[in-house]
TORMI-768694 format. One record per residue (C-alpha): residue in one letter; x, y, z. Coordinates in Angstrom, 2 decimals. Each point is the difference from the previous one (the first is absolute). Example, Ala and Ser with C-alpha at 12.3 -4.5 7.8 and 13.67 -1.06 7.14 Angstrom:
2
+--------+---------+---------+---------+
| residu |       u |       v |       w |
+--------+---------+---------+---------+
|      a |   12.30 |   -4.50 |    7.80 |
|      s |    1.37 |    3.44 |   -0.66 |
+--------+---------+---------+---------+
This chain:
302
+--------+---------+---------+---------+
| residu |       u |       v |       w |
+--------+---------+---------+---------+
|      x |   -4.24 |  -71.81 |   32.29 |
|      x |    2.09 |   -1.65 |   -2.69 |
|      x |   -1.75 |   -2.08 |   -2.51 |
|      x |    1.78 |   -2.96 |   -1.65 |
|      x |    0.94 |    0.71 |   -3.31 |
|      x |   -1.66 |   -3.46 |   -0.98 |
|      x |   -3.53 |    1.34 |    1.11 |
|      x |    0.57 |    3.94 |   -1.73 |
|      x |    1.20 |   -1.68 |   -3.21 |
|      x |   -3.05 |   -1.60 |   -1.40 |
|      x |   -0.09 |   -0.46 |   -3.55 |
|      x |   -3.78 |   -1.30 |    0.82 |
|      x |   -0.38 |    3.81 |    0.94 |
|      x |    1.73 |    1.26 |   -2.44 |
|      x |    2.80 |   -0.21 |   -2.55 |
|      x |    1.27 |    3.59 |    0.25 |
|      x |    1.94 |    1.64 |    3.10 |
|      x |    2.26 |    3.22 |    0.87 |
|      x |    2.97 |   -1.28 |    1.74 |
|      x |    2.96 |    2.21 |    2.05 |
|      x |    3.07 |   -0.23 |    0.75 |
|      x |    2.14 |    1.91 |    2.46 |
|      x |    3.82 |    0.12 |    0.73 |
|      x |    1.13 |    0.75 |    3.98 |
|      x |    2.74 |    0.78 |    1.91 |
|      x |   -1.00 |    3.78 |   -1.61 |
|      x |    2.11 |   -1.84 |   -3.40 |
|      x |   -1.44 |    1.84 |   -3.46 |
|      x |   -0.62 |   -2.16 |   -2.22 |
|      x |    0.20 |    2.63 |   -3.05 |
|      x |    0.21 |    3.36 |    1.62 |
|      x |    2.87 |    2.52 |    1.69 |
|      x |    0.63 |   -0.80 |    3.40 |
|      x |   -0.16 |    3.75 |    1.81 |
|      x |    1.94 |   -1.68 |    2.26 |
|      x |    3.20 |   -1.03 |   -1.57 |
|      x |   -0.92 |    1.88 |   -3.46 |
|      x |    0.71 |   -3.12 |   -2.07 |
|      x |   -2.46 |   -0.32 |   -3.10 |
|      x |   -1.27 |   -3.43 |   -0.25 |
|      x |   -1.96 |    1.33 |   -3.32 |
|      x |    1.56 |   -3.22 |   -2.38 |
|      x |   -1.95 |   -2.45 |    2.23 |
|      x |   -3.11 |    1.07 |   -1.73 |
|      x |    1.30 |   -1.50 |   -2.93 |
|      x |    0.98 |   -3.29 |    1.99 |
|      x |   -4.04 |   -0.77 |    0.73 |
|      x |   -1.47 |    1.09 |   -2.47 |
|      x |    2.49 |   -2.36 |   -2.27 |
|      x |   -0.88 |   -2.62 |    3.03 |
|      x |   -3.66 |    1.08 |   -0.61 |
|      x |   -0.08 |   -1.42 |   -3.75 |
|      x |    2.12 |   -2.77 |    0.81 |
|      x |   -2.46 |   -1.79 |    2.13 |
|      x |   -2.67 |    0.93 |   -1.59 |
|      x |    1.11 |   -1.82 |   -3.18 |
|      x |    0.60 |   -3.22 |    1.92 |
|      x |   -3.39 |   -0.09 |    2.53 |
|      x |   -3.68 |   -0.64 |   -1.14 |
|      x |   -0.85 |    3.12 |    1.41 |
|      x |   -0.39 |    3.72 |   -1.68 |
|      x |    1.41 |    3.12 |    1.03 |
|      x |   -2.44 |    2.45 |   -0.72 |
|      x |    1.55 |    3.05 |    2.01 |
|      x |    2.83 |    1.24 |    1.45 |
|      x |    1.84 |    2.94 |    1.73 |
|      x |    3.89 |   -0.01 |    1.80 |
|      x |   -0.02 |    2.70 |    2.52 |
|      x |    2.95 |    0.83 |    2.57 |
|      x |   -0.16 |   -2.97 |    2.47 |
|      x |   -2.82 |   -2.16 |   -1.29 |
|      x |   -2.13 |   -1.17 |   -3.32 |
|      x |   -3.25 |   -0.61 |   -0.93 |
|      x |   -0.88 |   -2.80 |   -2.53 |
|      x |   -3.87 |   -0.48 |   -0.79 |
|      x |   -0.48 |   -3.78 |   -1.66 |
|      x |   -2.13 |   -2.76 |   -1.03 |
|      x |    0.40 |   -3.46 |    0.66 |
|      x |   -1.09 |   -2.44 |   -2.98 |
|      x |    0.88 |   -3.72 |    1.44 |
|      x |   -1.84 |   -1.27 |   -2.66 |
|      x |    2.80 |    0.63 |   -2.20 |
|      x |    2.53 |   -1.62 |    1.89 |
|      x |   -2.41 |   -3.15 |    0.09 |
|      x |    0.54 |    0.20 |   -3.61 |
|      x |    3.76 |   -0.26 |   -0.24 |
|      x |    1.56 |   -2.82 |   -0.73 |
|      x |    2.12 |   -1.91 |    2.69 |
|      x |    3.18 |    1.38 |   -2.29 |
|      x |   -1.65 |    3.49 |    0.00 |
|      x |    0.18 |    0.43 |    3.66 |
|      x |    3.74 |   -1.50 |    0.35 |
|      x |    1.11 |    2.22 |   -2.72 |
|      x |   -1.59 |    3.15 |    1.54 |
|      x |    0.93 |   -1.12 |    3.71 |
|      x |    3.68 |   -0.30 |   -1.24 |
|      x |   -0.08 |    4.00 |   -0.74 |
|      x |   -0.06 |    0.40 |    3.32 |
|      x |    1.51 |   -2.93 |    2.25 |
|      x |    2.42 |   -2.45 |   -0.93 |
|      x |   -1.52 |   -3.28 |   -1.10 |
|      x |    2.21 |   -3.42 |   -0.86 |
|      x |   -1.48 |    0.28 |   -3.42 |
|      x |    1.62 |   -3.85 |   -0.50 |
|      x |   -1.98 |   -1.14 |    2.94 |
|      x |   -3.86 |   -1.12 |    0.65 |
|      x |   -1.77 |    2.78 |    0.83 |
|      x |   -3.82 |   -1.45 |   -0.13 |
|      x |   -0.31 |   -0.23 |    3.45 |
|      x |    1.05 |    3.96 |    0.13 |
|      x |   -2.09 |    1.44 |   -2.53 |
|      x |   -3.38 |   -0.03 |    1.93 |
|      x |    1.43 |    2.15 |    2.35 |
|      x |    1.89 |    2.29 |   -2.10 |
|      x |   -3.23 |    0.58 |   -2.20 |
|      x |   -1.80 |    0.45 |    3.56 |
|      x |    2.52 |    2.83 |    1.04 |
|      x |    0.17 |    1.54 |   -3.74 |
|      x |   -3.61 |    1.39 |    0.46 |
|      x |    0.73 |    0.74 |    3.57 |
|      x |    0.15 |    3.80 |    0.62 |
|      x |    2.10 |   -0.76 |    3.29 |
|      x |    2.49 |   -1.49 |   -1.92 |
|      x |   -0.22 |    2.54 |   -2.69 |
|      x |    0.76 |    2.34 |    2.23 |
|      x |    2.81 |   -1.81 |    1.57 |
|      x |    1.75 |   -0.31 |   -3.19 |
|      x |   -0.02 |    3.62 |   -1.25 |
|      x |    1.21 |    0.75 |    4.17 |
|      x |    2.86 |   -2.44 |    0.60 |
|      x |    2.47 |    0.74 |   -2.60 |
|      x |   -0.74 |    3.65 |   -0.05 |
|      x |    0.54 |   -0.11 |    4.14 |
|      x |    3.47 |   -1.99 |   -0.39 |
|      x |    0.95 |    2.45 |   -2.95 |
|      x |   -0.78 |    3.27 |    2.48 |
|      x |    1.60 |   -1.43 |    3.33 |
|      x |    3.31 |   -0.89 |   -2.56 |
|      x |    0.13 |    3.22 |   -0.95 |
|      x |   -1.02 |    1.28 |    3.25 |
|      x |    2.99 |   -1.94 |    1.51 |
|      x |   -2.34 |   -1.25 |    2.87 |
|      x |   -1.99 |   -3.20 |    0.51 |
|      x |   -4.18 |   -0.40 |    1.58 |
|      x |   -3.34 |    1.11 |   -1.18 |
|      x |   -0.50 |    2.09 |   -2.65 |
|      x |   -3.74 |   -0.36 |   -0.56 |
|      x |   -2.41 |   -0.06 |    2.56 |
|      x |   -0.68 |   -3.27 |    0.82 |
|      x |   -3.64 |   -0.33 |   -1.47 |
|      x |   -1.16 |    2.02 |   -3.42 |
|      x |   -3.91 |    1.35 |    0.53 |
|      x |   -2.49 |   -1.25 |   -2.33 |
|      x |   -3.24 |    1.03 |   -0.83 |
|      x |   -2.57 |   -1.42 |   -1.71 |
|      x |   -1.79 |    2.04 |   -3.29 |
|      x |   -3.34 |   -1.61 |    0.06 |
|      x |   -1.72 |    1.57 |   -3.19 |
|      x |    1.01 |    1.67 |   -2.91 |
|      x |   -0.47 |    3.38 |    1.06 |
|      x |    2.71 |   -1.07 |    3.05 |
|      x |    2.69 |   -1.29 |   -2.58 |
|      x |   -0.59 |    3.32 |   -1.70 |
|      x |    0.24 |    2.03 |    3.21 |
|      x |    2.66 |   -1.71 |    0.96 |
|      x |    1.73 |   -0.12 |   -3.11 |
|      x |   -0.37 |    4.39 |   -0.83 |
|      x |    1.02 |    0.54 |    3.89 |
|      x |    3.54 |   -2.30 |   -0.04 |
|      x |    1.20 |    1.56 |   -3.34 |
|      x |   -1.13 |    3.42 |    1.31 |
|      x |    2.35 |   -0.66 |    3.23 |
|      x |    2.73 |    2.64 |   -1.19 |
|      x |   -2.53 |    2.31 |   -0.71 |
|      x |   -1.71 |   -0.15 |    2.81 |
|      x |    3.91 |    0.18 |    1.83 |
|      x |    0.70 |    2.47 |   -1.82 |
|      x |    3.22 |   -1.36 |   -1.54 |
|      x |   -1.68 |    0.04 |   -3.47 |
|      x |   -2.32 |    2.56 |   -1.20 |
|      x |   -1.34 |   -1.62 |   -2.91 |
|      x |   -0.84 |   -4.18 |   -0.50 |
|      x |    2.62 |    0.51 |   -3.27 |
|      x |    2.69 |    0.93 |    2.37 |
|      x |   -0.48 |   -2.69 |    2.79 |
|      x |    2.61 |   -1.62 |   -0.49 |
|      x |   -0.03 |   -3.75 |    0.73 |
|      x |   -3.92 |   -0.84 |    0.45 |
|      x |   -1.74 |   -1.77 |   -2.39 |
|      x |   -1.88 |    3.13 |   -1.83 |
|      x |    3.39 |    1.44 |   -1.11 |
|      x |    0.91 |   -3.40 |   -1.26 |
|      x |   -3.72 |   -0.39 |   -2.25 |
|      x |    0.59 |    3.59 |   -1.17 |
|      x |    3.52 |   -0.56 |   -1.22 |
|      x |   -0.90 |   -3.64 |   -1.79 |
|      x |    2.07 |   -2.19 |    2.62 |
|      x |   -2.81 |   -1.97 |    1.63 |
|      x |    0.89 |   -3.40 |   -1.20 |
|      x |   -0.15 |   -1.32 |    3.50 |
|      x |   -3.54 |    1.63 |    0.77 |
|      x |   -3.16 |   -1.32 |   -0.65 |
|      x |   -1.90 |    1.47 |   -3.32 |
|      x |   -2.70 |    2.16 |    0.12 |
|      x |   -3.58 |   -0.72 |   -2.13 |
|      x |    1.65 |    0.79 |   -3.49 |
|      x |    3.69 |   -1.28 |    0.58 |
|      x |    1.25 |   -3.22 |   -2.09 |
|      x |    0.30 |   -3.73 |    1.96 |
|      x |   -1.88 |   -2.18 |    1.88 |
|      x |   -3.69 |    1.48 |    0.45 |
|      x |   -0.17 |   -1.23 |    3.63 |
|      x |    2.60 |    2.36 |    1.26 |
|      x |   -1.47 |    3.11 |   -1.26 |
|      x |   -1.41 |    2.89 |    2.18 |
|      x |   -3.27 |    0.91 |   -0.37 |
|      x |    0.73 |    3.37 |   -1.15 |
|      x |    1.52 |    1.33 |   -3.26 |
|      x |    3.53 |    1.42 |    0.02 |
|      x |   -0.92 |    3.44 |   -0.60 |
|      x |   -2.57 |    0.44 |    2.28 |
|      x |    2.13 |   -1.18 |    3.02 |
|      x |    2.52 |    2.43 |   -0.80 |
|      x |   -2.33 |    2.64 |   -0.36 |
|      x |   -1.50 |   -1.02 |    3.35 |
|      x |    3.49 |    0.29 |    2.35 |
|      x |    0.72 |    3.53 |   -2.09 |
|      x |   -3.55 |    1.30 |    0.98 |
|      x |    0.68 |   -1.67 |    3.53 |
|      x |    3.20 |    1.86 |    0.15 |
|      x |   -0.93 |    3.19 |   -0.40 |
|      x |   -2.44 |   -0.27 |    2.33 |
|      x |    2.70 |   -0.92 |    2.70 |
|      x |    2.23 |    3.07 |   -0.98 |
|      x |   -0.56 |    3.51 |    1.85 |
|      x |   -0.81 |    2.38 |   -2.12 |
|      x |   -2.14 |   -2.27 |   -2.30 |
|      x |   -3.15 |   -0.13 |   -0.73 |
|      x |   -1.65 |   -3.34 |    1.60 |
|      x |   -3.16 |   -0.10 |   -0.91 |
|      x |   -0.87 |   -2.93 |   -1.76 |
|      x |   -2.86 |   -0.35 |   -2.55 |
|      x |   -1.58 |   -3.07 |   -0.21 |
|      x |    0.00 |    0.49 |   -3.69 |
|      x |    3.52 |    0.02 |   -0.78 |
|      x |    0.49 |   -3.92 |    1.26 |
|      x |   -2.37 |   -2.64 |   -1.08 |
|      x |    1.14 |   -2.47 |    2.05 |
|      x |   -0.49 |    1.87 |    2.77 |
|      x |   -3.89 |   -0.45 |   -1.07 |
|      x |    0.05 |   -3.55 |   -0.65 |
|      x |    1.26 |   -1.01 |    3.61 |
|      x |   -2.86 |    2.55 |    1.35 |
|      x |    3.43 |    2.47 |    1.63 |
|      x |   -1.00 |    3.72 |    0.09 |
|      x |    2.84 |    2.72 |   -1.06 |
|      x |   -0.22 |    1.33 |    3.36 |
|      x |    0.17 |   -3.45 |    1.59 |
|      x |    2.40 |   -1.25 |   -2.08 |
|      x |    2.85 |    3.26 |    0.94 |
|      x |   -0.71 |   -0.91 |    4.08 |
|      x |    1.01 |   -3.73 |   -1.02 |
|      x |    3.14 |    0.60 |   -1.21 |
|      x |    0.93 |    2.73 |    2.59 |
|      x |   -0.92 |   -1.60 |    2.80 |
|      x |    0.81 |   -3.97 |   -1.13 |
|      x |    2.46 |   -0.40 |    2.06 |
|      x |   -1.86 |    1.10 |    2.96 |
|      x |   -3.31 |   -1.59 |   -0.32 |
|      x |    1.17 |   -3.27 |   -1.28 |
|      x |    2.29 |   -2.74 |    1.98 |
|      x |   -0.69 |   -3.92 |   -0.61 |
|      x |   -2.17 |    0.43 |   -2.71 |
|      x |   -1.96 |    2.37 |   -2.66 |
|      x |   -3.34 |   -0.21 |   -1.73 |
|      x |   -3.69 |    0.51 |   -0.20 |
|      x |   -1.76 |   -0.35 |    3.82 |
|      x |   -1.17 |   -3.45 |   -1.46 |
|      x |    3.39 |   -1.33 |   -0.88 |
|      x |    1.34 |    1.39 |    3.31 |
|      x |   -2.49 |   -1.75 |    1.92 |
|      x |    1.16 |   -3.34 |   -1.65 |
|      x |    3.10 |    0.73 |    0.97 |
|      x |   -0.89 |    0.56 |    3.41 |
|      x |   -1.85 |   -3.01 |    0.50 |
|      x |    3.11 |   -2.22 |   -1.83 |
|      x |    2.63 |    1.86 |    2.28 |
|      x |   -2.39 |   -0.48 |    3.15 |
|      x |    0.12 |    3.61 |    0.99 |
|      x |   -2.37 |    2.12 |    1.59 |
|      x |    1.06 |    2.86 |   -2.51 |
|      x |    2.20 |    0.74 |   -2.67 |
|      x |    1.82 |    3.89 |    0.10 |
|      x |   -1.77 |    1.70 |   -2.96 |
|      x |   -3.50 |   -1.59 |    0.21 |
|      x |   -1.25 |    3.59 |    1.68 |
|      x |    1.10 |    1.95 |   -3.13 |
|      x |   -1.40 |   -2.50 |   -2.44 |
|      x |   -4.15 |    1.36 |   -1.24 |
|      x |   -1.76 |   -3.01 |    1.47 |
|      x |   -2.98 |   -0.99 |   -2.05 |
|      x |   -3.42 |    1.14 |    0.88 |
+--------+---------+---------+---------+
C-alpha cells in the first residue's frame, strides 16, 4: 500500500534518505536504446550538471550519487536549519536560480513558502526532473511522462545505513557491470571525489567548510572502503573481508562478513527504510506498519 510521501519523509526520523528515480515509456535516460540503437550517453552529463545545480541552491546535501541507463540514485541530507538561517533576501536570491521571481515586487508573503519547499526533498526532486524531462521529450520529438510519476525514498536511519547506502549507490556500475572499477564509473559521486570535482557534495571528516556538513568518516578511509567493497562484488576476486582492514567497520559493531552480504544484497533486503532492528522498529511504529521489508535480515538484539 502506498504511503504518503508526507508520513515516509520525516526529518523527526531522520535527516538522511536514498531517493529513485525512474523514466517510462521504456525512454533511457542515459543509455543505448537496443531498440532504435540511438545512444542517449550525453544525458549523463545533463543530471549530473542538474545534480550540482540544485544542490547549490537547496538546504539540503548530496552526499551520493550514481546515473545509470533509465534512472538515478541520489543519497542526501536535509539540514532545514540552515534555511531557517537565511535571510528573507537569501531565499529570493536562491529561489530566483530556479523560477522566475518579479525581483521589483513584494515577495514577503512568498518567502515562507519558498524556504518551506527549499528543504523539501519532493521539491528537490522535482526540480532536478522537470527541466531534464522537457529537455528529453524536445529532443525526443514527443510529449508525456518521462519519469515515473513518484521517485522511491528510503530512509537511512543510522550511520552505518548512510554508509551502506552511500558504498552500494556509487558501486551501482560495478555491481551492473558497466564499470569495473569505482575510478571508471563514470558519473556517480566516487568518480567525482577521486578526480577532485565534488564541490556540490557534502565533505567528508577532514574536508574544508562548515563542520556541520561533514561525514563522519575521513576521506581516505571511505574510498578505501567502496575499493575493498568492490572487489568483493567482482568474480574472480577475492571477497573475504577482514575486519582489520576497516576501522569503521568496528566502530558501528559491522562484521567483514556481514558487512559484504549488506552491500550485495541491499537492494533486496531493504525497501522503505534501513538501519539497526531498533531504528527499524521506530520506523515501523511512525509509519504504522505491521513490518518493514528488511527487519528479518537485520541481527535483532538479544
Amino acid at each position: 500500500m502506498t504511503i504518503p510521501r508526507s508520513q515516509q519523509i520525516s526529518l523527526e526520523q531522520t535527516a538522511y534518505y536514498h531517493c529513485i528515480s525512474r523514466c517510462v515509456r521504456r525512454a533511457f535516460l542515459c543509455g543505448r536504446d537496443r531498440f532504435t540503437g540511438k545512444d542517449f550517453s550525453h544525458r549523463r552529463k545533463w543530471l549530473e550538471d542538474r545534480l550540482a545545480k540544485i544542490a547549490s541552491v537547496f538546504a539540503i546535501d548530496l552526499l551520493a550519487y550514481a546515473i545509470m541507463d533509465n534512472h538515478y540514485h541520489v543519497v542526501v541530507r536535509v539540514v532545514a536549519k540552515r534555511a531557517q538561517q537565511w535571510s528573507d533576501e537569501e531565499v529570493v536570491e536562491r529561489w530566483a536560480r530556479l523560477f522566475s521571481v518579479d525581483q521589483d515586487g513584494d515577495n514577503s508573503s512568498n518567502v515562507p513558502v519558498w524556504r518551506e519547499r527549499l528543504c523539501s526533498i519532493s521539491w528537490f526532486m522535482r526540480c532536478i526532473n522537470e527541466p531534464l524531462a522537457r529537455k528529453a521529450n524536445r529532443e525526443d520529438g514527443c510529449t508525456g511522462r518521462f519519469w515515473e510519476g513518484r521517485f522511491r525514498s528510503q530512509a537511512l536511519l543510522d550511520a552505518s545505513a548512510v554508509l551502506k547506502c552511500m558504498v552500494y549507490v556509487d558501486l551501482n556500475p560495478v555491481r551492473a557491470a558497466i564499470a569495473r572499477t569505482p575510478e571508471g564509473s563514470r558519473f556517480t559521486s566516487v568518480r567525482a571525489r577521486i578526480r577532485g570535482n565534488d564541490a556540490h557534495l557534502a565533505g567528508f571528516q577532514d574536508s574544508p567548510g562548515r563542520r556541520q556538513s561533514r561525514l563522519p568518516i575521513d576521506r581516505a578511509s571511505y574510498l578505501r572502503l567502496v575499493d575493498w567493497s568492490g572487489r568483493s562484488l567482482r568474480q574472480g576476486k577475492r571477497g573475504a573481508i577482514p575486519d582489520r582492514l576497516h576501522p569503521i567497520l568496528k566502530r558501528l559493531g559491522i562484521s567483514g562478513a556481514r558487512w559484504q552480504s549488506e552491500i550485495k544484497h541491499y537492494g533486496r533486503w531493504y525497501y522503505r527504510a534501513v538501519g539497526c532492528w531498533y531504528s527499524l522498529e521506530r520506523y515501523r511504529i511512525h509509519l504504522g506498519r505491521q513490518w518493514l521489508k528488511g527487519a528479518s535480515n537485520v541481527p535483532k538484539p538479544a
